[in-house]
N, C-alpha and C positions, 0 to 999 in steps of 0.2 A: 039490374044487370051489372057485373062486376066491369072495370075496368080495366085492360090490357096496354102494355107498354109493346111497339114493333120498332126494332131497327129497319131501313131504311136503305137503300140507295137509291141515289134519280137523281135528273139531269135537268139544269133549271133551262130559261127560254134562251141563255146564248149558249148550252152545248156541256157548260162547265159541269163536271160530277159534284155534287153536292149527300154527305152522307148526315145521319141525325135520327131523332127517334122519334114518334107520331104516337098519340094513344089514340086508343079506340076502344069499343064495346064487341069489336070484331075488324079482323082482316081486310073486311069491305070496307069498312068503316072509315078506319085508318089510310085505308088506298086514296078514298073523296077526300077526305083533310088534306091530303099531301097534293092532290090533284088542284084542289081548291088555293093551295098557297100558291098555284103558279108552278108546278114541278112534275118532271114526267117520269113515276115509279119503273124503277129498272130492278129492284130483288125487294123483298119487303118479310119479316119473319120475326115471327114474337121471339121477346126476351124470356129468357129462362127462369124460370122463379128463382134459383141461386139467387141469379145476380140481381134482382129487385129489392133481395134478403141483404144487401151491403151496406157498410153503416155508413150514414150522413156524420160529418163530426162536425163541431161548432163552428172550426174556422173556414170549412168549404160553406155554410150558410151566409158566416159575414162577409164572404166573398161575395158572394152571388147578391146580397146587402146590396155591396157599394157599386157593383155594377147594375143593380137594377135602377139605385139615385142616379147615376150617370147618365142611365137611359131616360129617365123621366126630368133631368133635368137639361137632355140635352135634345127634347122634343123627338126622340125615334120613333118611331113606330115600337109599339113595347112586342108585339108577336114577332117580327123581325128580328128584334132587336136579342129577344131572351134564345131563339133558335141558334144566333149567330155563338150567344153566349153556351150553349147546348152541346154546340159542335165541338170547342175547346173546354170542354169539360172531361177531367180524368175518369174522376169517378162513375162510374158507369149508374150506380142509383139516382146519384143528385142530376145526370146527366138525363135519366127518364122525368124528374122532377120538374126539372125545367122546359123540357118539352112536353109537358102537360102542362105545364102552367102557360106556357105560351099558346097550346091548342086551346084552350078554357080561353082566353083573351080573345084572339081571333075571331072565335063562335060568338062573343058578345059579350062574356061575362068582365065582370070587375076584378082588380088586381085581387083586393080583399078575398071575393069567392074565389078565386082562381086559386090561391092561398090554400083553403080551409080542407080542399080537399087531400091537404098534408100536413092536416093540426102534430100530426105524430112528430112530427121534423122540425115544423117553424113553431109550433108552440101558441099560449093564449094570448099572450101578450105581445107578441111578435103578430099577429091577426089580426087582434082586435084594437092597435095600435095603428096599423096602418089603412084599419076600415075609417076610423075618427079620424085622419089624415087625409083620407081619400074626399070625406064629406067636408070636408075645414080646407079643403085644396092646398094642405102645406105637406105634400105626401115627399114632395124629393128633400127638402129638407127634415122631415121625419125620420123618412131613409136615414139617412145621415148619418142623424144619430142614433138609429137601431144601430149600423153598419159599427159608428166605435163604439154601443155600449159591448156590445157584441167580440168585436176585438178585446176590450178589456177583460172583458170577462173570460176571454180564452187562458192572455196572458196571466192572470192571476191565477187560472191551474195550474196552466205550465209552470210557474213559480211554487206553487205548492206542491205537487207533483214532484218536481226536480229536486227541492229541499227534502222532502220525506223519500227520495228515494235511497238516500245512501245509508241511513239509520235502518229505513227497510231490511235492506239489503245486508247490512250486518247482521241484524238480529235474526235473522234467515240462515245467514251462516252461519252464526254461533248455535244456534240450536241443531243445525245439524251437525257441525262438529260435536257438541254435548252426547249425541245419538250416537255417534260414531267411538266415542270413548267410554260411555258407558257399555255401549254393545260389544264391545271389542278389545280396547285396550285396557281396561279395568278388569273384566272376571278373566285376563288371559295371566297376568300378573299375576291376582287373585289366588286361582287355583295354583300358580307354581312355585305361591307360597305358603300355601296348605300342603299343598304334598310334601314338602320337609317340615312338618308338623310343628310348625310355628301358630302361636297364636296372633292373630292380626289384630288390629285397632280398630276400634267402632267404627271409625270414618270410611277405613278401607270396607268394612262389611256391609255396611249402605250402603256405598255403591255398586260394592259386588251383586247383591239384593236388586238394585233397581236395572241393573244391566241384565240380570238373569229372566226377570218381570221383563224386559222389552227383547230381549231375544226368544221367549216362552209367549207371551204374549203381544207381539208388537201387532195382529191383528183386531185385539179389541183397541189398544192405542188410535190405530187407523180410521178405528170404527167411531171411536168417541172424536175426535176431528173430525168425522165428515158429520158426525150425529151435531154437534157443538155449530158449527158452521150453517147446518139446516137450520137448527133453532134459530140462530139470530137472524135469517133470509125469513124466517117464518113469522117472526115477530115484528122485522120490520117492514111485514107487508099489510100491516093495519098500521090503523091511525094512532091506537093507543100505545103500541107496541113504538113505533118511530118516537113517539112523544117522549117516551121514557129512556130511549137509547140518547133520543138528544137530550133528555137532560142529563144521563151521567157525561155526556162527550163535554159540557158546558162545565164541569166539574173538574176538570183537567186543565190548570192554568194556560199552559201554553195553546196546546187545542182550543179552548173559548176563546181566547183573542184571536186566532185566524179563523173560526166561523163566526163570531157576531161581526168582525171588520168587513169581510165578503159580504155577510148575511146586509148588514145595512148599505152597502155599497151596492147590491143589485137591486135594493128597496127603494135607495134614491134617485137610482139611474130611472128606472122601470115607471116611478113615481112623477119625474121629471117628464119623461119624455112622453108617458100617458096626458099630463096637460097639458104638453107643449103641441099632443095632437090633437087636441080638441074634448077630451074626453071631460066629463066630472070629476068633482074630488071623490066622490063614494067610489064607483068604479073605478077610479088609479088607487085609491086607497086598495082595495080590492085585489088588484091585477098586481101591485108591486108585492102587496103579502104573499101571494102564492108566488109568483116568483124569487120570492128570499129563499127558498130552498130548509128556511129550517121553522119544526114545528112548533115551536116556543115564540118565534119572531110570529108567526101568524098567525097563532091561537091571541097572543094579543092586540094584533090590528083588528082582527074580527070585534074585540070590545073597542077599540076607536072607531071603527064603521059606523057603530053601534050608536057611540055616543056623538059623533058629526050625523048624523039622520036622526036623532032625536034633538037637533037642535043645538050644540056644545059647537064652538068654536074649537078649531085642531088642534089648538095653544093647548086649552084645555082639557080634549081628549086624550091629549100627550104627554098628560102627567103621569098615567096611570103604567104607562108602558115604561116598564124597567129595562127593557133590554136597550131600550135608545141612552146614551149618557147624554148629560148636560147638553154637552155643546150641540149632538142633532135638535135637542128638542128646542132649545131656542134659535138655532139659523131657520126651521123650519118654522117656528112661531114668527119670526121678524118677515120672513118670505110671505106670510100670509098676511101682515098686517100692511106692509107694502106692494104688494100683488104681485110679488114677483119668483114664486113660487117654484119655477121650474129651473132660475138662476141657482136658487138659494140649494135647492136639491143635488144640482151641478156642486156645489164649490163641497158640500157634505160626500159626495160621493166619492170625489176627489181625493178628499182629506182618509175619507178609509182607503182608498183602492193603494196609498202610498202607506199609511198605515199596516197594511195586509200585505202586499211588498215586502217591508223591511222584518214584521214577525217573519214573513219564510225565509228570507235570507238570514236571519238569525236563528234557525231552528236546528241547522246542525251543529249552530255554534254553543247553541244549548245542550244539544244532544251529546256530542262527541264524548264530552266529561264522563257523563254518566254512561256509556258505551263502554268506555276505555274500563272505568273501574268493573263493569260487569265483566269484563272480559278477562280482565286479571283477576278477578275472584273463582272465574270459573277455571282457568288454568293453576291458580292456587291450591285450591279444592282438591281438585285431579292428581296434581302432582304432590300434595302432601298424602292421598288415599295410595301411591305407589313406593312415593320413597319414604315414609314412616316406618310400613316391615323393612324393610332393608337399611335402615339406620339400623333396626332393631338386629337385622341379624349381624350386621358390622360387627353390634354391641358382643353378642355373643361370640362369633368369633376371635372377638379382642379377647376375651376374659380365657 
């Protein structure tokens, strides 16, 4: 039986209106829960599927993170405590989130299970981190540091994000101004210099050519964009198809240093803090690969899994892995020959998350250069396909 999310009003035992959201399997359902926490239901009415459909982003999870450490390190009652946190939640989704997670607590269940049933949102390693946490009882400090790996990782988009958006954003204009002058300002020129029966310049007839093709044809253009754009959603919805788009993106100097710096920075956080909850090395080995976000990185931890459960010490199953440099595979080989494994992952994580930092903030400063020359080549282009006849007929006019 599916599960439903109800808003709420009711009035606790001293009078006070208390609003918040209750799940249940039905109306009834949801009423006993609300009745059960001590509160006396005054309007009660499911949520709309819209708004169940609203997206969770990273940083309303690390929120709710560090406010969960808070609660569990500050002995609350966790069903109280996540309701209260419920109530002051914007977001209307994470806001049902939380009150199911708090209703699942209440009934009996474990933070872990209470979790799972929003693998979609908090993810595998984000679960099965805090299940190893739960059973190892260092869950508020676990929290912790989900809560900044979680942070970090936000800020490193926003970093990336923010650097790619201004290049973006050019190359966006500049192609439609290109649109805009082929379609328009070039074959208008064009023909009113065919009509005084001038012969034009090759350059001028190319583009007159390619402006008449996107004014005659601008809906196969259309069509081959949105065709171009399916394939590559289409390919990169398999394994083999991702595999091969990350390796041309790894191919691209700039791009390969901000994703392997990311890529090993969420492998060392995710790695770290997988032991620091309790778990195995196979299993954090495991969980940190799939959390690297890229297929190259985790095609080859699955042959270091491989070769740590066949017996190889990490040292040595970590020669094989190109994509780590030098300096990870030895902080991680010293971390393990000293036991201190989830320090060692800490100071590597580190070392990329500033690493990946400074490639973004250097990326427009890479970019700008070659922008600038794109752009004065294409207004070069332009303007020699217009004033080229018109020197020519000066010419003639002079003689």
């Amino acid at each position: 039986m599916s599960v439903m999310t109800f808003d709420y009003r009711a009035v606790d035992r001293s009078g006070k209106a208390v609003r918040g959201q209750q799940s249940g399997a039905s109306e009834g359902e949801a009423y006993r829960k609300i009745v059960a926490a001590g509160l006396t239901p005054v309007m009660i009415k499911p949520v709309r599927a819209s708004t169940r459909r609203a997206k969770v982003r990273l940083g309303e999870v690390a929120q709710f993170t560090n406010q969960l450490s808070v609660l569990v390190g500050a002995r609350v009652p966790l069903s109280e405590g996540l309701l209260s946190i419920a109530e002051q939640e914007s977001n209307v989704a994470m806001r049902a989130i939380v009150s199911d997670i708090a209703s699942s607590i209440e009934s009996g269940e474990n933070i872990a299970n209470a979790l799972e049933k929003h693998r979609a949102v908090f993810g595998d390693v984000y679960i099965e981190t805090v299940r190893a946490a739960e059973k190892a009882g260092s869950l508020g400090k676990v929290l912790e540091h989900l809560s900044e790996m979680l942070e970090r990782t936000e800020e490193t988009r926003r970093q990336v994000k923010g650097a790619l958006t201004y290049p973006v954003m050019v190359i966006i204009v500049l192609v439609l101004a290109v649109v805009f002058l082929l379609g328009f300002v070039v074959p208008k020129f064009g023909r009113m210099f065919k009509s005084r029966g001038m012969d034009l310049p090759a350059l001028t007839q190319a583009l007159m050519a390619a402006g008449d093709s996107l004014q005659t044809y601008w809906w196969a253009y259309l069509l081959g964009l949105g065709g171009a754009i399916f394939a590559v959603r289409r390919v990169w919805s398999s394994k083999r198809g991702q595999e091969r788009i990350d390796d041309l993106l790894h191919k691209v100097p700039v791009i390969k240093g901000i994703l392997q710096g990311a890529a090993v920075s969420r492998f060392a956080h995710v790695l770290g803090l997988s032991l620091s909850s309790g778990l195995g090395l196979i299993e954090s080995l495991e969980l940190a690969g799939k959390a690297s976000g890229r297929p190259k990185l985790r095609a080859q931890i699955d042959g270091v899994v491989t070769g740590v459960r066949g017996g190889a010490r990490l040292s040595d199953a970590l020669r094989s892995c190109d994509y780590f440099t030098g300096f990870t595979k030895r902080m991680l080989g010293a971390g393990e020959n000293a036991g201190e494994m989830p320090r060692m992952c800490s100071i590597v994580a580190r070392q990329y998350d500033r690493t990946t930092a400074h490639v973004a903030k250097a990326i427009a400063t890479l970019i700008e250069p070659v922008l600038v020359v794109g752009i004065a080549g294409v207004v070069l282009i332009v303007a020699l396909a217009i004033f080229l006849p018109m020197w020519n007929m000066v010419n003639l006019v002079g003689r």
